[in-house]
N, C-alpha and C positions, 0 to 999 in steps of 0.2 A: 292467872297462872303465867310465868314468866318462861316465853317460848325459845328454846334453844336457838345460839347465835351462826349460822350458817358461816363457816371460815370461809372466807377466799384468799384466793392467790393476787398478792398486792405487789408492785413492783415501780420504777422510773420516779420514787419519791426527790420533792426538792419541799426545803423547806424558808419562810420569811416572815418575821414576827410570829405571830401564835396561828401562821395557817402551815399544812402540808399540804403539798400536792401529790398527785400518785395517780397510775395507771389498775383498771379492774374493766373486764370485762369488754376489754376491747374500747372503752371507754375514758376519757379523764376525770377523776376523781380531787374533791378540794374535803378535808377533815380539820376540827380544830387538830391542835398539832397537844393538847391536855388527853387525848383519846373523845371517840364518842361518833355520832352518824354522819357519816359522807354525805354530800352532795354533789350529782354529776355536774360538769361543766360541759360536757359533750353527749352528743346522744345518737352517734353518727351510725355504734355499732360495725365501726370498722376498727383494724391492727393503728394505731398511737401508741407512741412512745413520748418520754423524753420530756415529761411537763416541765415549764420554768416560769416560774412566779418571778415580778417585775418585784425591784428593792421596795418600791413604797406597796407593796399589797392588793396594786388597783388590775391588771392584769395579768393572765398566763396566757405563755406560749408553748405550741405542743406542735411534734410532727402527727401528720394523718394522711392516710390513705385513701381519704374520703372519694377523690377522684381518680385513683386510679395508684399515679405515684405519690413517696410520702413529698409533702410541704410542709411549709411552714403555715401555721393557725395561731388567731388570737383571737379571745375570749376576756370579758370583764369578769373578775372573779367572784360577784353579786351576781352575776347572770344576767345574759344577754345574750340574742344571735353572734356565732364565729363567722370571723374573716378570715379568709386566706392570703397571704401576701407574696406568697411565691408559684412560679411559675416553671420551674426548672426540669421536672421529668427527668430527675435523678431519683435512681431507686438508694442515692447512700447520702441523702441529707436528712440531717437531726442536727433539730433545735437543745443547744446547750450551754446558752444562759441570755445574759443582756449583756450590753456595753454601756461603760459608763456614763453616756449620753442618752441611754435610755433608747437603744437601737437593741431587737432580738440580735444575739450571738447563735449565727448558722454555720454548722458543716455540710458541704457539698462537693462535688466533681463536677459538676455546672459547667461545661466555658473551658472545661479541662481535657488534654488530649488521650490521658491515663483515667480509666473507671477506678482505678484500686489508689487512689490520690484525692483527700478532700483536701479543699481549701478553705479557711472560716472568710463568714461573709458578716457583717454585720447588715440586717434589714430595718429599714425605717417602716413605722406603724403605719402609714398610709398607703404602703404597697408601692413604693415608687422602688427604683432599679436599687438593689444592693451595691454596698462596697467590698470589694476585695481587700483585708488586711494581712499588712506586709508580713507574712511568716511563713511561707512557702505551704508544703503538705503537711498540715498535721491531721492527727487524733485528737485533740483535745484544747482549749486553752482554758485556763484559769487565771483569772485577774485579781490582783489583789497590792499589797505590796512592790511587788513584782510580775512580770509578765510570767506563767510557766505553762511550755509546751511540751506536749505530746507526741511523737513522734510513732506511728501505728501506721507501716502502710497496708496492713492488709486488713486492718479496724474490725476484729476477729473479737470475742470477748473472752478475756479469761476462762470461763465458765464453760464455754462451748467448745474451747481448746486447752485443756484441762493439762496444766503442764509442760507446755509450751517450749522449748528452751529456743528457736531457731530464728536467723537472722529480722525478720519480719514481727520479732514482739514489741511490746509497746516498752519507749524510753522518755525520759524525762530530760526536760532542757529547760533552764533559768537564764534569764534574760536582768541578773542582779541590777548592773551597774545603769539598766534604764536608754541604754546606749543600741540597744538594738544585736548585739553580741552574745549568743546563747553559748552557756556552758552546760556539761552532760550534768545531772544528778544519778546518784547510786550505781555508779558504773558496777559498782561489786556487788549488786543485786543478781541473782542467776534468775530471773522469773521473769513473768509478763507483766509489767505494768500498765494500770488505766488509770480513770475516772479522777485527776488531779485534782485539790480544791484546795482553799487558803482559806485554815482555822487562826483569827489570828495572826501570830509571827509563825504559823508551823503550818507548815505544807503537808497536806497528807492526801495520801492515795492507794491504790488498791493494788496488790501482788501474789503472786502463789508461790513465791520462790525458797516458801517453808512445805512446800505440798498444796496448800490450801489457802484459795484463796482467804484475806484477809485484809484490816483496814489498816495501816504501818500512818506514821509521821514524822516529821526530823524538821529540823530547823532551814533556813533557805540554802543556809552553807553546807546542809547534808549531816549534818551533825547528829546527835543525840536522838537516832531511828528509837522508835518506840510503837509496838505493836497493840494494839486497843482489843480488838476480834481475836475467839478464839481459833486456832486451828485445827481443830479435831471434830470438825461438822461440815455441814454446809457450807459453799462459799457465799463468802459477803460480794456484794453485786453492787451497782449503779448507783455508790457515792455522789452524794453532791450537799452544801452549805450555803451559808447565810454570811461566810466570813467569820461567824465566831462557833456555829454549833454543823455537825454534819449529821447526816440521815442516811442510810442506805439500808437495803434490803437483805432479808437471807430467809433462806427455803418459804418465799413467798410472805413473809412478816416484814413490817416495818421496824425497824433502830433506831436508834438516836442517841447521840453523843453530845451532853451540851457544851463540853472544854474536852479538849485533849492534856489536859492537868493532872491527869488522875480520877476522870468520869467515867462511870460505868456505863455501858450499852445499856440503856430502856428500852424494852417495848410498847409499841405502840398500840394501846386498846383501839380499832378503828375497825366498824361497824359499817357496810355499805347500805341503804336504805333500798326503795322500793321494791319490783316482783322480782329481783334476780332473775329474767327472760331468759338470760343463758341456760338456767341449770331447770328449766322447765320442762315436762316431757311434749314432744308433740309428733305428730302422726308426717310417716315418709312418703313422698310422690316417687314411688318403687323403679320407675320407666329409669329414671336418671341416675337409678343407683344399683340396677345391676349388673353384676360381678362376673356371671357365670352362667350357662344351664342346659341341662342333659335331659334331650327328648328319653321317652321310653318307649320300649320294643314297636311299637304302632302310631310312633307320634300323635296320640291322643293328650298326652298333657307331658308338661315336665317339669324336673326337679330345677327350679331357679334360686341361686342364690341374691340376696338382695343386704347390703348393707350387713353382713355378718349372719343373718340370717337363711333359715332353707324353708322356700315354701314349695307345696306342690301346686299346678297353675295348673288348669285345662285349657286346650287350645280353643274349642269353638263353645262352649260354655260350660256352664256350671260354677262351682266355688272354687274358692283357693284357701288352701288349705295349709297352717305354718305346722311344720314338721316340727323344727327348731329355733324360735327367739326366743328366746331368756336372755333378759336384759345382763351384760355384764360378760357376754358368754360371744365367741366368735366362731361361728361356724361357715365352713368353706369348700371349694372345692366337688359339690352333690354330683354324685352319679346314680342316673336311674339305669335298675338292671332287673329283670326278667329273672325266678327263682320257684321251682311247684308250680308254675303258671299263674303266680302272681308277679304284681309290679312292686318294686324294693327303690328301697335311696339309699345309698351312703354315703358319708359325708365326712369331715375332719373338722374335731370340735378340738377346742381349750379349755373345757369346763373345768377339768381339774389341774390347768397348768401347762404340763406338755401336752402335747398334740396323742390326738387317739381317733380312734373310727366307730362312726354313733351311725345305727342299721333301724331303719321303720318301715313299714310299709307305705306304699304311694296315695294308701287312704286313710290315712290317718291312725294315729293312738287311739285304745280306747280309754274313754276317763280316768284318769289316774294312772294311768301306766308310759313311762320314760323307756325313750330310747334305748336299743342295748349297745353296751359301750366294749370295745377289746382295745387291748393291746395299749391303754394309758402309758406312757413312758418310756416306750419299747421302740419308737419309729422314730426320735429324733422330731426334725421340725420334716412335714412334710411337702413338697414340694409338686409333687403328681400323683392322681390317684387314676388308677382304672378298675374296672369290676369285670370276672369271667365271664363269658354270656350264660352261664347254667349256672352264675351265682353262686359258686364254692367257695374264690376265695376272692382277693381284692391283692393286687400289687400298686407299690408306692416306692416311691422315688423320696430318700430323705436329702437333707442338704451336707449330709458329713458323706456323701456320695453311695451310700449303701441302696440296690436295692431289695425289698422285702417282698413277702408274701405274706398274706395275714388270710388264716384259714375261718371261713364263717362260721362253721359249725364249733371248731373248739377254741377259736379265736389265738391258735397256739401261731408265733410269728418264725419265719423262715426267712435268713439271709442265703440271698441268689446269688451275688457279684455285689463286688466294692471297687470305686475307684477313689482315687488318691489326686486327679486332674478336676475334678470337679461332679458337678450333678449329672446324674442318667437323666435323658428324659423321652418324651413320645411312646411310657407303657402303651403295649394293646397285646391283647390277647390272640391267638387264632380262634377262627371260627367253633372248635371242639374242644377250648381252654386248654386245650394240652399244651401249648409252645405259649411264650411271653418273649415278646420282641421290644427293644429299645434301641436308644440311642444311646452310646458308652464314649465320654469324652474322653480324649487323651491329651498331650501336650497341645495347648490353645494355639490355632484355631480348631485342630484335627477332634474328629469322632467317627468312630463305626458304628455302625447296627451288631448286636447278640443278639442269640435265640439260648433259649432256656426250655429246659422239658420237666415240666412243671411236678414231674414227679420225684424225677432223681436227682433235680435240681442241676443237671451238667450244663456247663455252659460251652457256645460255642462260636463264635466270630465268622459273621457272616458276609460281610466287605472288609477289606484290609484298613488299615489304619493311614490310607494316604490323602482322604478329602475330610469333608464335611457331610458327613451323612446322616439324614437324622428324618421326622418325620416318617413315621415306618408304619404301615398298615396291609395289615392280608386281607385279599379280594376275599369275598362270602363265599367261595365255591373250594375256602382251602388251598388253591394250587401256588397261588402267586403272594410273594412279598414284594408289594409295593414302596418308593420312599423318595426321597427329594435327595441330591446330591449337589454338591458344589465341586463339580467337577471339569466346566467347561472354559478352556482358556483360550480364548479369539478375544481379541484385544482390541481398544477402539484406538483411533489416535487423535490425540485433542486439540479443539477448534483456534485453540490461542498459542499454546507451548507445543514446541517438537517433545512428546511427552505419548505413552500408550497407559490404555488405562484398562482394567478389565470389570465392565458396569454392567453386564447380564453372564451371570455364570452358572446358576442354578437351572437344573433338567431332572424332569422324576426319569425314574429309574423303576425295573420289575428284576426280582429272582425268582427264576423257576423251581418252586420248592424239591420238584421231584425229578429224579436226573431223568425219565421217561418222558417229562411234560414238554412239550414241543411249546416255544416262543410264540405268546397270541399275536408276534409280529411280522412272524416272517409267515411264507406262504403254506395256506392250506390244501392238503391233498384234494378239497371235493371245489374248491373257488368261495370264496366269501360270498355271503346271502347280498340280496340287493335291498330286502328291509330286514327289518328286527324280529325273532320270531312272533308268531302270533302268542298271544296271551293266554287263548285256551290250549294251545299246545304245547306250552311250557308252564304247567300247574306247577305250583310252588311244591319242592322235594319233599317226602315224607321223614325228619328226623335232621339231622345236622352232619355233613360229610366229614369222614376224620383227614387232619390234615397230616398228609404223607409227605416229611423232609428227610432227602438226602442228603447228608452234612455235608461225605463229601464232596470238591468240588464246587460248592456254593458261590464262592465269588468269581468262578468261571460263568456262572450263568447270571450274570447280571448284563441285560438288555438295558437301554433308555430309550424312553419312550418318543414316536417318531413326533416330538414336538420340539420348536425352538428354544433356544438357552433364553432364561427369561430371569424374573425375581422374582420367586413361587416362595409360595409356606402353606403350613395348616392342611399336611394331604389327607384324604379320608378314604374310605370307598365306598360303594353303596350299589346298588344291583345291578350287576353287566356295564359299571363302569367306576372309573374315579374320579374323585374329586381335589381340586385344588382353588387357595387365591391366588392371582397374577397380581403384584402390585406394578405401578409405573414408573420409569426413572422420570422422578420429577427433581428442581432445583432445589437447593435449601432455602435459597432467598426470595424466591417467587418473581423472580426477573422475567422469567420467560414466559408465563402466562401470554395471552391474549391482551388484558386489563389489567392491570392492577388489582380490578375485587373480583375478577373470574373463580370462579374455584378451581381448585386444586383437582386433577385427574383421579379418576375412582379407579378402585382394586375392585377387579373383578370374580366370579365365580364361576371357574370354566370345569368342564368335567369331559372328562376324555370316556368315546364309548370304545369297550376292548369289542363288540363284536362287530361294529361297523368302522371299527378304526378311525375315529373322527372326534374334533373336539367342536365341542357343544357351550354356546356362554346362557350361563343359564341367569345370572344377575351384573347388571352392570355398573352395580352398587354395592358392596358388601364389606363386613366391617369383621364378622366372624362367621360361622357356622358349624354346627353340629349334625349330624347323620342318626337316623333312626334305627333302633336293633335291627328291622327289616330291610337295612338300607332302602325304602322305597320314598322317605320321605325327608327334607332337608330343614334344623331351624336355622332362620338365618337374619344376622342383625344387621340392621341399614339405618343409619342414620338417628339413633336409639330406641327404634322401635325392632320388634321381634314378629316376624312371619314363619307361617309351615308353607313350603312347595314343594313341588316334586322333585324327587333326586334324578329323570329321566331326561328331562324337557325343563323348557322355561317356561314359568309358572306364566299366566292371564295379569293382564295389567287391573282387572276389575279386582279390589279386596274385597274382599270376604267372597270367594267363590270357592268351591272345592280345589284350584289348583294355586289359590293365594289368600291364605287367612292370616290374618294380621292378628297378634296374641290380645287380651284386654288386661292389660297391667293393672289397669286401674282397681283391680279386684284384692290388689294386694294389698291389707292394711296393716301395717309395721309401724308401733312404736318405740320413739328413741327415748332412751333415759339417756341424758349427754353425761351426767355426771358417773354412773354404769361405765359408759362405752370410753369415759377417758381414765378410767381406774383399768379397763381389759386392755387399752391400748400403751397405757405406762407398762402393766404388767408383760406385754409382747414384747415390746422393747428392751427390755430386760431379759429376756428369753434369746432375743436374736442378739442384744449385746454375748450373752454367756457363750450363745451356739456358736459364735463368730470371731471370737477370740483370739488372737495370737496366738496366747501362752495355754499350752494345754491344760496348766493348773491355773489358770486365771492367775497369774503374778501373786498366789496366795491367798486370793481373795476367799472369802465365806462369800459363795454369792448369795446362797439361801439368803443367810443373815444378812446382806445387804437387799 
């Protein structure tokens, strides 16, 4: 029984006598050039391009990234160990053809004091030093008859710059008279020209200056243009010949032209042989691939996102448990939230296309039974989710700047506020879900905090629109809106240039939600305590305190808090105090270090206590964290592992003790289907193309139908 031909995506074809060459799988690929099974010439499993078969058939040369940056390689086309022959540590050399001494034809920026300038090198087969040949920067040469170059300084490809018109597209120059004297070719071309080659007496090369890319040719004088490729599809791609026949690529198939006379494009039947390793499924090491994750009310286990997927994970043992992998499916963003006195996840899936909100319990499905889904279509691409602590409804932040409310019980969706300057973001709820606070941009760099009353939906501007205000969270006791501001200007003055600069300006900041609430800052009528209360004497409240805001007047009572201007983010809160990171002004270049391999200064995790007035470093490593419904308990990621500590104190350097458990990731087993997850990732791409558009009607487009 004759078993279906698995397609691939074939590209960098060059063709010489009855062989082609060509790129698959990260790999170099040689096919009879009649159709039929490849054979790899490389097996490096790294990004190669740009194969070029030697005129008499006996070797190819291909760029590879095998160590790092691409070089130049060569391989016997019967098979044998690759050489490397270049040494350059240019990230814009590619191999594109030979010289007629039987030397590879390289491009590079090597030796050059401009990165967006290659220069062609010709390299001899035994790896000794390259030449530089006399034609200043180009894109391309093609030898033949005549010398013709390329002219590309910014070596962009048709294809990825769709349409191009601007100084920096690729042009054409003929070097006729052999005199070393270039004249322009197709000056009256409006498009981007590449990939020149010589069929022949007729030059041909690739342009979209009909719309769409395509393969055109004319005589050396420019003459008698004639178009091969249609333009009503796919562009045609990475041209290249033998001198009489050209091959290039389009939406991942081979072509071939054996004359520009009046020959029709072939495709090329070509067959990759062995396991296809790429398109195999195999099992994820979770620790390195996640994304995301939201303790629940007790920090006993949390919703972790991992590679598109949502598991639930318990902290000190048990199973783990996949809410959501369905291959093909991207799911993101999981918040665990507390509902009837069970544990809940919700999450932001793609299954159907737009984005939507998919709700399960923290223990799993029972057999046969799917996630329930609201609000498919309705929320735009989602950008932030939170959930109310009593689990009613869930607000999100889309990217066309709306945000929403999506009710759990009838899944009906409520616009709160829109902007017009870009995305809200820093949803959180108050303690009694009644108020929804953010962050609302205005003209860049400016944002304020809103508050919203989640019944009548009014909205009401709680900091003026004069800094950067963002990060926004109410203490557990209701009274206080905490949040991060960029509002402090002490300027430094710098060590080389009479110049000031302002390099720590960020300071959290409280509002006193109720015009009665006296500032946890300034002094108390009975004297601050000397410790913390005792534990049995502040038994946890019975029920949830409602949060009582005075609108007016609001941004009269915005205190900062009595700490230094710093470069804070990520504020939270968590019981009888808050939390924030400190990051450090470190250099871009790493000059200042200690050593040269010292590491880089950590962001810390410092939490301010509101009854002792004091700030506390509770990690002095941290990379993210998350706070517990009870605020008592922190997760916190270092270094790619995930630990629970206390949100009070700094946790014991012993793990796995009660005040420092380190999560077991390794519990999480996730399978990737690659071929799945690059069909969900085309298809997002096209959703963020659409959402992100210029033209509000896409310039016409059907995007469905495309």
């Amino acid at each position: 029984m004759t078993q279906p031909v698995t397609p691939a995506y074939l590209r960098y074809p060059h063709l010489t006598g009855d062989l082609v060459a060509f790129t698959a799988e990260d790999d170099v690929w040689i096919a009879p050039l009649d159709g039929g099974r490849a054979w790899r010439v490389s097996t490096d499993n790294v990004p190669v391009s740009t194969p070029r078969v030697s005129p008499d058939g006996t070797t190819v040369a291909w760029t590879s990234t095998r160590n790092g940056a691409p070089e130049v390689h060569i391989a016997p086309v019967d098979g044998g160990p690759a050489k490397r022959l270049t040494h350059w540590g240019s990230w814009r050399t590619q191999v594109r053809g030979w010289t007629p001494d039987g030397q590879v034809l390289a491009l590079t920026t090597h030796g050059q004091a401009s990165l967006r300038r290659s220069w062609a090198h010709a390299v001899p087969l035994d790896g000794g030093p390259s030449t530089v040949l006399p034609y200043g920067p180009v894109g391309a040469v093609a030898q033949g008859p005549s010398t013709v170059l390329l002219s590309a300084p910014m070596g962009r490809e048709a294809a990825w710059w769709k349409r191009y018109r601007g100084g920096t597209a690729g042009k054409l120059w003929i070097d006729d008279g052999g005199d070393g004297e270039f004249v322009r070719l197709h000056e009256e071309l409006d498009g981007n020209i590449e990939f020149p080659v010589w069929a022949g007496e007729r030059i041909a090369f690739l342009s979209d200056h009909e719309g769409v890319g395509a393969l055109y040719s004319s005589l050396a004088d420019g003459s008698d243009l004639r178009r091969h490729t249609p333009v009503d599809g796919f562009y045609a791609r990475h041209a290249a010949g033998d001198g009489t026949r050209v091959v290039y690529t389009s939406a991942g198939e081979l072509w071939v032209l054996d004359d520009l006379d009046g020959a029709e494009p072939r495709r090329l039947d070509i067959r990759l042989g062995g396991s296809r390793a790429d398109l195999q499924p195999y099992t994820l090491n979770a620790s390195r691939w996640v994304e995301s994750a939201s303790p629940d009310h007790t920090a006993r286990g949390s919703a972790v996102c991992v590679r598109g997927a949502v598991h639930w994970v318990t902290h000190r043992s048990g199973p783990a448990r996949a809410l959501a992998a369905r291959p093909g499916v991207r799911s993101r963003l999981p918040q665990a939230f507390r509902a009837d006195g069970e544990e809940w996840v919700v999450w932001v899936t793609d299954a159907e296309g737009d984005d939507a909100l998919e709700f399960a319990p923290a223990t799993g499905l029972a057999p046969g039974a799917t996630p329930r889904r609201l609000a498919a279509g309705q929320l735009g691409r989602v950008l932030d989710l939170t959930m109310a602590p009593d689990g009613s409804r869930a607000a999100v932040a889309s990217h066309d700047g709306r945000v929403l409310l999506v009710e759990r019980e009838t899944g009906e969706v409520r616009e709160v506020d829109r902007s017009e300057d870009g995305d809200a973001s820093g949803l959180v709820f108050s303690p009694d879900s009644a108020w929804l606070a953010w962050s609302h941009p205005g003209p860049r760099p400016l944002c304020q905090l809103r508050l919203a009353n989640t019944t009548d939906l009014s909205v009401t501007e709680a900091t003026p629109l004069r800094f950067q205000d963002y990060a926004p969270a109410f203490t557990l006791d209701g009274k206080h809106l905490a949040f991060l501001s960029t509002r402090s200007f002490d300027p430094v003055y710098d060590e080389h240039v009479f110049d000031l600069a302002f390099v720590e300006g960020a300071r959290p900041h409280l509002i006193t939600l109720a015009a009665t609430t006296p500032s946890p800052f300034g002094p108390q009528r009975h004297g601050r305590p000397f410790d913390a209360p005792d534990k049995d004497e502040t038994p946890d409240s019975e029920g949830t305190p409602a949060t009582r805001i005075d609108l007016d007047g609001l941004a009269d009572r915005i205190v900062p808090f009595p700490v230094e201007a710093a470069r804070y983010s990520d504020l939270r809160t968590a019981k009888e105090g808050v939390l924030w990171l400190r990051h450090p002004v470190r250099g871009v270049l790493g000059a200042s270090r200690a050593t040269p391999d010292a590491p880089d200064p950590k962001t810390e995790l410092e939490r301010f206590d509101l009854v002792q007035q004091r700030i506390e470093h509770l990690a002095a490593d941290a990379d993210h964290f998350a706070v517990s419904g009870d605020g008592k308990r922190v997760l916190l990621w270092t270094d790619g592992r995930i630990k629970v500590v206390p949100s009070d104190r700094r946790a014991s350097n012993d793990d796995d003790s009660d005040t420092n458990i380190t999560v077991d990731l390794s519990r999480v087993r996730q399978t990737i289907d690659p071929a799945a997850e690059w069909r969900q990732m085309y298809d997002e791409t096209g959703r963020l193309l659409r959402d992100h558009f210029w033209l509000p009607d896409l310039g016409g487009a059907d995007w469905d139908g495309v």
